[in-house]
Every structure is written in C-alpha cells, then in structure tokens.
C-alpha positions in Angstrom: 138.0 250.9 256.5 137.6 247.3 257.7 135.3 246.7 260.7 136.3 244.1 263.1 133.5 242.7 265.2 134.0 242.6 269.0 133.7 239.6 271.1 130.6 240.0 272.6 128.9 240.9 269.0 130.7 237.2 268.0 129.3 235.8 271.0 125.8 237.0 270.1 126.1 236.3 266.5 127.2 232.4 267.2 124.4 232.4 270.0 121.5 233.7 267.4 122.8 231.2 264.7 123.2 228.5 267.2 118.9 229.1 267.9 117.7 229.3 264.6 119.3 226.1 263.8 117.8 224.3 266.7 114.2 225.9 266.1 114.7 224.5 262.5 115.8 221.3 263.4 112.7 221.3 266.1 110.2 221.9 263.8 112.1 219.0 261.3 112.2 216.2 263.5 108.1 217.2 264.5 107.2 216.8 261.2 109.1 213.4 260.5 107.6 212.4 264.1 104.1 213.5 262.7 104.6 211.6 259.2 105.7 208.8 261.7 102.8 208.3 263.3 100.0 208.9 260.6 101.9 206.1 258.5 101.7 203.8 262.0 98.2 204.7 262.2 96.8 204.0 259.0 98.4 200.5 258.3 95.9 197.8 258.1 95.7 194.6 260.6 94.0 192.5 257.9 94.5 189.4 259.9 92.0 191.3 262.3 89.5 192.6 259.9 89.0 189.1 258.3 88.7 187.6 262.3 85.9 190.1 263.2 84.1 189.7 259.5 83.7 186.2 260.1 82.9 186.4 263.8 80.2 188.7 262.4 78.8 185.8 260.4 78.1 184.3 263.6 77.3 179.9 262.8 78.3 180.6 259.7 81.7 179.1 258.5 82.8 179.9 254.9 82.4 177.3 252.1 85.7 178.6 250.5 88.7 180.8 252.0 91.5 182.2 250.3 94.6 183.9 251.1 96.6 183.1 247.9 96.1 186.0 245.7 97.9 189.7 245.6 95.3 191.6 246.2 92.3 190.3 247.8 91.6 187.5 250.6 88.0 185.6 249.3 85.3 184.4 251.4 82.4 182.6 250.5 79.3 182.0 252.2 76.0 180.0 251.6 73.3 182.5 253.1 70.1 181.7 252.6 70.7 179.2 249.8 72.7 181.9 248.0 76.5 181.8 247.4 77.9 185.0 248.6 81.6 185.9 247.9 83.1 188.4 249.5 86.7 190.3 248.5 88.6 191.5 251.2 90.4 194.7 249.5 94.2 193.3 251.7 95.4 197.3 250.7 92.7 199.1 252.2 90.4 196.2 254.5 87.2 197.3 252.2 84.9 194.7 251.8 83.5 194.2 248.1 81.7 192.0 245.5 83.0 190.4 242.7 80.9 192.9 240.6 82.6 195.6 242.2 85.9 194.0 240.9 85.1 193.9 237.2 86.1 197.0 234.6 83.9 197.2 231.5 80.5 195.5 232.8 79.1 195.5 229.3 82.0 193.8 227.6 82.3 191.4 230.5 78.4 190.6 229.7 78.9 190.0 226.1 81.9 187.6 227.2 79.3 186.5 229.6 76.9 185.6 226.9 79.3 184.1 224.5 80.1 181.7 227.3 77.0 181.0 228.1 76.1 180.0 224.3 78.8 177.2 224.2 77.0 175.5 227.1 73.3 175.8 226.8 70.9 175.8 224.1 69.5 179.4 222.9 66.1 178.9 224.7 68.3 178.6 228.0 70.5 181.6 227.1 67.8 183.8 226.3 65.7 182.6 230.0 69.0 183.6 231.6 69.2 187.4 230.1 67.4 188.8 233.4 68.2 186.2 235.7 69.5 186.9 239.6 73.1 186.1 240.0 75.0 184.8 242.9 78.9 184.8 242.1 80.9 181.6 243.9 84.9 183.2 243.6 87.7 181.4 243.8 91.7 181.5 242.8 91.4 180.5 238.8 87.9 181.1 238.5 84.6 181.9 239.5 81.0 180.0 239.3 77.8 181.7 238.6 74.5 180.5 239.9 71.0 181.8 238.1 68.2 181.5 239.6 64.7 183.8 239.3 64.6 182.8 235.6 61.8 181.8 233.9 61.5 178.7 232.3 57.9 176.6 231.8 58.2 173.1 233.8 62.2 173.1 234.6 64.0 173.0 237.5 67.5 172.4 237.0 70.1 174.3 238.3 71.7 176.5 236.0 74.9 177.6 236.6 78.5 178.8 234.0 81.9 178.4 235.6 84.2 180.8 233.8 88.4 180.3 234.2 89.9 183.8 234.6 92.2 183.4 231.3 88.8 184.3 229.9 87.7 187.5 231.8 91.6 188.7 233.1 90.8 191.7 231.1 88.0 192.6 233.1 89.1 192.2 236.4 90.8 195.3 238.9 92.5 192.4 240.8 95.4 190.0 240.0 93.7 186.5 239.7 96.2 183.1 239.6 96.0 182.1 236.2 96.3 178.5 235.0 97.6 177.5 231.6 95.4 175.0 230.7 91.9 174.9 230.9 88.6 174.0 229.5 85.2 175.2 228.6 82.1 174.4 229.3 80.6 173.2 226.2 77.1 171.7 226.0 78.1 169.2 222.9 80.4 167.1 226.0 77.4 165.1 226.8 76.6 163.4 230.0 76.7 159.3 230.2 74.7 160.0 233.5 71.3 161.6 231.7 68.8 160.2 229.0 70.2 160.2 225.8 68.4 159.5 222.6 69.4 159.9 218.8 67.6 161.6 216.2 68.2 159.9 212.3 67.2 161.7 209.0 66.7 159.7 205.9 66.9 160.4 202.2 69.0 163.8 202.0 70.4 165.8 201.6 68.6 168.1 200.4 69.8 171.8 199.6 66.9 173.5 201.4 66.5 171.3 204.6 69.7 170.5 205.4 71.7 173.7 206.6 68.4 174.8 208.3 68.2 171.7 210.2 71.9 171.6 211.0 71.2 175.0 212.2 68.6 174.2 214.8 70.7 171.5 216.2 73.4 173.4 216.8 71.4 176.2 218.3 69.8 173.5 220.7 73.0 171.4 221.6 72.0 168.5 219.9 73.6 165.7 217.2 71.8 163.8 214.4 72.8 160.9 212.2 71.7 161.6 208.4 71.6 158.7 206.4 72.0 159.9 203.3 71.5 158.8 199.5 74.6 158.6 196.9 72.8 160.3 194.2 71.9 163.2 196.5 74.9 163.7 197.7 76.2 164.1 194.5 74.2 167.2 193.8 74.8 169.1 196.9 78.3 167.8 198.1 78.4 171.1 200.2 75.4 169.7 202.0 77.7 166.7 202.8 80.9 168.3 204.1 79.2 170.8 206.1 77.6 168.0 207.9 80.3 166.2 208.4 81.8 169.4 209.4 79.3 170.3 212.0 80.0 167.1 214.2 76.9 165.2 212.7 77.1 162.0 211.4 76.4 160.7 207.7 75.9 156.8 207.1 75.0 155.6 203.6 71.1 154.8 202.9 72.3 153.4 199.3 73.0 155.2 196.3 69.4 155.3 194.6 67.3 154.4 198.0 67.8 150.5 196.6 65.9 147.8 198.8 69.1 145.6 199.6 66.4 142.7 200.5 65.0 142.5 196.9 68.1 142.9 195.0 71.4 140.8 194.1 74.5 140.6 196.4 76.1 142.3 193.2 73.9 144.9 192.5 73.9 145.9 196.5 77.7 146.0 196.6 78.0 148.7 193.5 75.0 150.5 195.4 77.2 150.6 198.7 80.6 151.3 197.1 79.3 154.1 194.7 78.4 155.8 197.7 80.9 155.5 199.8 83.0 156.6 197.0 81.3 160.0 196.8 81.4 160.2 200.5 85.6 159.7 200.7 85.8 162.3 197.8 84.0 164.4 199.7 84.9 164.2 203.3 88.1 162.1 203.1 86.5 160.2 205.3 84.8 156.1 204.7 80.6 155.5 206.0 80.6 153.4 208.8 77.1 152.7 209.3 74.2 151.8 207.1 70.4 152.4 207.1 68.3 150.0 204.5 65.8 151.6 203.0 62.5 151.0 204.2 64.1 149.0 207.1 64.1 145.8 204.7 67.1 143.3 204.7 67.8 139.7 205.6 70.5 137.3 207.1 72.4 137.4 203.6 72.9 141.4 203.2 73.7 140.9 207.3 76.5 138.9 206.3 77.4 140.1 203.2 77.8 144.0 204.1 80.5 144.9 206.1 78.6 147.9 208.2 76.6 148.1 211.2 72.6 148.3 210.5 70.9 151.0 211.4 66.9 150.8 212.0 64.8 152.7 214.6 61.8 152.4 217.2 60.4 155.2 216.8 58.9 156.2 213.3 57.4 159.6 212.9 55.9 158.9 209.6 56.4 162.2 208.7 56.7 161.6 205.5 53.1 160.5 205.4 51.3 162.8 207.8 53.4 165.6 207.4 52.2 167.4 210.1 53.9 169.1 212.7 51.8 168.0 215.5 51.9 164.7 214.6 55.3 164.1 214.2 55.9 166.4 217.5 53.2 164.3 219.6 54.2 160.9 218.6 57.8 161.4 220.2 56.3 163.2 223.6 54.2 160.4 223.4 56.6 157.5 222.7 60.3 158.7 223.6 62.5 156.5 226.4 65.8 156.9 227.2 68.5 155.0 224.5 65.7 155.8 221.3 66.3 155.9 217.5 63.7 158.3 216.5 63.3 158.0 212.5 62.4 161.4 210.4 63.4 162.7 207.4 65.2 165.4 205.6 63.3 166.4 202.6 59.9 167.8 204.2 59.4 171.3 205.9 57.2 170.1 208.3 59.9 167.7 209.5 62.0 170.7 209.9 59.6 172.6 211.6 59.1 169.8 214.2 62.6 169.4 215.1 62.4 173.0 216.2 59.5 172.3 218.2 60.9 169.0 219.8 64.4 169.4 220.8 63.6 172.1 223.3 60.7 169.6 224.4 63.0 167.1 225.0 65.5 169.1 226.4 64.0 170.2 229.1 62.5 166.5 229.9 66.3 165.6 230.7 67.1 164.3 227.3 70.3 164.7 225.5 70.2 164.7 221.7 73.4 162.8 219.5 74.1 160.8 216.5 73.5 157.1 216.7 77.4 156.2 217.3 77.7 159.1 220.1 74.4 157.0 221.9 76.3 153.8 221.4 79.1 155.2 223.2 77.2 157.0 226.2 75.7 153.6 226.3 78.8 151.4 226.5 77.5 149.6 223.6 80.0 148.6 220.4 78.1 149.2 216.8 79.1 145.4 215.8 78.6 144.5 211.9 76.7 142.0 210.9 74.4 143.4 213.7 71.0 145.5 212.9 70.0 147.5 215.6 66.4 149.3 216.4 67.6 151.2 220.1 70.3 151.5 222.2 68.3 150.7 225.9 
C-alpha cells in the first residue's frame, strides 16, 4: 500500500530541508569569510617594512639600494667602517645576510678560494683563510672585504669581487645574471703601481726552471729568461712551458758567445741558430736580446735587428751564491722601472726568488717580464737601442 504524505507533513518536510541548507550555507560563507580575512591579514606591506628599517638606521643613508631582483630588496650600509648588506626577504619581510642566502657553505668556500687564487699570490690567500668578512651585495655581484688578517708590515685593502654566474649555484635567491664578465686575475697588472722586471740568464736548465716558473706563478709575478741556443736544445720542454706560462724568452746567443769580440758573421749564425730552435719550438720568433756578459758595441747595435737587453741591478749570484746576498742586494737597491739580473742554473738563485717576490710584493711592487714593464711604462723596446731600466 502506497503512503501519500499529507500537506502539513510536506510543509514540515520542505521547512526542515529549507534550514539545514541555510545552516550549511552559514557555516560555508563563515569559513570563506574566515579564509578571507587571514589571507588580508598576513600580506606583507614591504614598501613599509623597508621605510621603518631605514628610518631605524637613523643618519644613516644606504650606499647601495635595490629593488630590481625577484626575491629580495638589498640595502647596504657603511657602519662603523664595515659594509653591511642587508636582504629584505619581499615574500616574507625577514631581514637576512647574504650568508644566510647561500646553500652549500663549504662548496661556496672552495669556490671562494679558487677565486681568490686567481687574484692574489698564495702568501695572501693563505693570511685571508680566517679573516673577518663584510659582504657589499649588489644585482650581478657581490664584493668582499677582509680585514682582521694577519700580514707582517701591510696594509692594503684586500678585497675579491665575485660575478654571480660564478656562485648562482649557491645562492637561495634569483640574482640578475650578466652574460659577459670578467675575473679578477692578479697577472692584469696595474700601470698605477711600481713595477719592476726580474731577467734570468743562461738556461734553461731542467732542474731550475719549472721550479722557478712555479714560484712565479704562485706569487703573481712574470720573468724574462734569456736563454742559450744550445740549452734549449736539450730541454725544449723547458722552452715551451715557458713560453706557455706567459713568461718571456729572448735569445742570450747560442753558446753564451761575446758578440763584442766576435765577427758580424760568426754573431749572425749565433743569433739565427737560436732563433731557429726557438720557432721550432714555440712557433713563435725572439724579439729581444741579452749579450752576454753585457758586452757589445755601436756595430752589433746596428747590425742586430733586436732590442738590447742589460740591467741595473746585478745580484751576482752567480758568484756569491748566497741567498742572503742576492735577497739583500735587491731590498737594498730596488726602484720602481728595475731590471734586476739573476740566473737560472743555481739553487740559491731559486731559493731567493722565493724569498724576494713576497718581499717585494708587499712593498707595492709588481713583478713582469721586461716587455710587460715597457708597456706599463709607455715605453717602445726600439732596436738598435740597449737598455739598463725602464724609469
């Protein structure tokens, strides 16, 4: 049998639907209105957090401001002769370092390191290992400053600016990258500091040479080697990694011939000879000359087709050989724009260059070959032209 509901059952049933619907819909729209305002709530004025920041810096205005990346605004600050950089987190409003920015702190370190190897010589590098750091942060890159580093009789600011193609790996924010950029590299000498060259005679020799090519790369520095045919016959590996290295090689004869005492003939097949082991070798012709013992005249001037090469400083290392002679008598001697003479074959002369090129670095000098001084000088290496400095 079918029941049939009465009217007034309807009427309740319709009325009872009718409130459970609008209790549902109550509770709904509360929740949305809840949602509403806790999304309202916790959006971020940044515009105001970066206003009372700085007004909290009271005098202070900021060095360097930027709006221009995604996720943080930078400040930077000079407080109490310490670049500060702070990242405004624009997400959140947090306030942070640039430290607090990087992933991987030990692989950004050895990056770190590495970078710091291209610019400076070892000694530096290794005072730098437990220096202070103050970070100076910017769109492409960021400048660190050392300072509370120990170094005996220097005061020279140290300081590496890294381009953020190098570190992007390392960093939690999105940093404007540039497609082009350049290194810091401590063989891009400065035309503005002392400059002198350092010249080795009478190599190369097997042992000597890759330990002094060695020390001068480890201390930023360039040497001209003038070099003897013979030799560089028997070690022609000697020769190219020189060349290699960004020294120079200029010929010093093929049998250490005096050019002075000896016929315009007999000078020429000394000069060729070399210079024809040297193309073989490097691909590559001499361009500069060095007469051994310093002897020539106005004939071998005008008959040789090469820039001489003499010096006003001589070591005598050769005779003395003794490290504290040869190391004194340049500490002693050295100007800016001086050809200091040595030579390759002795340890002692090796063991003083180790000694001396951190001496002289951190007296302001800069250490090159005999052409790069030229050129930091504005001075042409003429032939028919001998030449003791570059002042």
């Amino acid at each position: 049998m079918q029941y049939k509901l009465k009217n007034w059952q309807i009427v309740l049933l319709t009325l009872l639907v009718f409130i459970i619907i609008s209790i549902f819909t109550f509770f709904l729209l509360k929740n949305n209105v809840k949602k509403l305002n806790l999304n309202n709530s916790s959006k971020i004025d940044i515009s105001k957090i970066v206003t009372n920041f700085k007004e909290n810096k009271k005098e202070l205005n900021p060095l360097y401001e930027s709006n221009n990346l995604k996720d943080i605004i930078i400040l930077v600050y000079n407080e109490d002769s310490t670049y500060n950089s702070y990242l405004i987190n624009k997400k959140t409003g947090e306030t942070n370092t640039f430290l607090d920015y990087i992933n991987n702190k030990d692989e950004f370190n050895n990056k770190l390191t590495e970078l710091l190897n291209l610019k400076y010589p070892y000694f530096i590098v290794d005072a730098l290992t437990n220096a202070t750091q103050s970070y100076f942060v910017k769109d492409t890159e960021v400048t660190i400053y050392f300072s509370n580093y120990s170094i005996e009789n220097y005061s020279e600011a140290l300081s590496l600016t890294i381009n953020y193609q190098e570190i992007k790996d390392y960093l939690k924010f999105t940093p404007n990258l540039t497609e082009t950029y350049t290194n810091e590299d401590g063989f891009n000498y400065d035309q503005s500091k002392k400059t002198v060259a350092i010249t080795f005679d009478d190599g190369p020799s097997r042992k000597y040479n890759p330990l002094i090519l060695e020390t001068l790369e480890k201390n930023k520095a360039h040497a001209s080697f003038f070099m003897v045919g013979n030799m560089m016959a028997s070690c022609e590996s000697c020769v190219l990694n020189t060349y290699n290295s960004g020294n120079e090689i200029g010929s010093h004869t093929y049998n250490h011939l005096n050019i002075k005492t000896n016929s315009k003939t007999k000078v020429e097949e000394s000069l060729t000879k070399t210079n024809d082991i040297y193309h073989k070798i490097t691909g590559d012709d001499i361009k500069l000359l060095r007469p051994p013992y310093g002897s020539y005249n106005k004939n071998n001037l005008t008959n040789i087709n090469l820039p001489f090469i003499l010096w006003n400083l001589d070591t005598e290392d050769w005779r003395y050989r003794d490290v504290s002679h040869i190391t004194e008598y340049i500490k002693n001697n050295v100007s800016d724009g001086s050809i200091i003479l040595m030579h390759e074959l002795y340890e002692t002369s090796y063991e003083a260059l180790e000694e001396i090129l951190p001496w002289l670095y951190l007296n302001g000098y800069q250490v090159v070959s005999v052409s790069e001084l030229a050129s930091l000088k504005n001075r042409t290496l003429e032939v028919g032209s001998a030449y003791r400095s570059l002042k």
